[in-house]
N, C-alpha and C positions, 0 to 999 in steps of 0.2 A: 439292243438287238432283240428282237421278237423271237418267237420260239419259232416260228415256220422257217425265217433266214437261218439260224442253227440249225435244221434238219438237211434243207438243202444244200447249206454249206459241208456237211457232212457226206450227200452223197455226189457233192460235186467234184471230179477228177482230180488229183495233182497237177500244179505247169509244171511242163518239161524239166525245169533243174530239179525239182522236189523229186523225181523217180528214180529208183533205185538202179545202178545201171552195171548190168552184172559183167560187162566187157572192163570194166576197169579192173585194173589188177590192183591191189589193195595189199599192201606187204606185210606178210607175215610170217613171223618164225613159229619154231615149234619148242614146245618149253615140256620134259618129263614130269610127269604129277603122278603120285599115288592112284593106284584103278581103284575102285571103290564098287561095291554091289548096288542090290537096290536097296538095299538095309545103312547104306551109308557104309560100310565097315570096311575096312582092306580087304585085298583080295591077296591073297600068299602066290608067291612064284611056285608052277609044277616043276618037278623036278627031272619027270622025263621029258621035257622038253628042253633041252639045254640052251639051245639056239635061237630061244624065245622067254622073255622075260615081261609075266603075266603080270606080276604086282606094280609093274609102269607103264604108262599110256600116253601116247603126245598129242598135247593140244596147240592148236593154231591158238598165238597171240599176235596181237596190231604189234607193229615196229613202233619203238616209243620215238618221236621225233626228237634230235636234240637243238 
C-alpha cells in the first residue's frame, strides 16, 4: 500500500458499525476504590463530614460476562 492510500484511508469516515453509538446502554456496575490526589497518594476521610466518605470514590466497571 503506498503512502497516499494510508493517509486517505486515515481520513476516510468509519461504516456505520464501526461508530461509537452512545444510545446503547452498556452495563455497568459501580466498584469502591481508594481516591487518590494528583500526587497518586490517598486522600483521608474528613471528619466533619460524617455523611460523606472522602477516602472512597466509585467507579463505573463493564459487567464481566459469564
Amino acid at each position: 500500500m503506498s503512502w497516499w492510500k494510508k493517509v486517505i484511508n486515515f481520513f476516510k469516515p468509519l461504516p456505520a458499525d464501526e461508530l461509537p453509538n452512545p444510545l446503547k446502554e452498556e452495563e455497568y456496575e459501580t466498584e469502591l476504590v481508594r481516591a487518590r490526589n494528583k500526587k497518586g497518594r490517598y486522600v483521608a476521610d474528613d471528619p466533619s463530614t460524617p455523611d460523606v466518605n472522602e477516602a472512597y470514590k466509585k467507579v463505573k466497571v463493564k459487567k464481566k460476562k459469564k
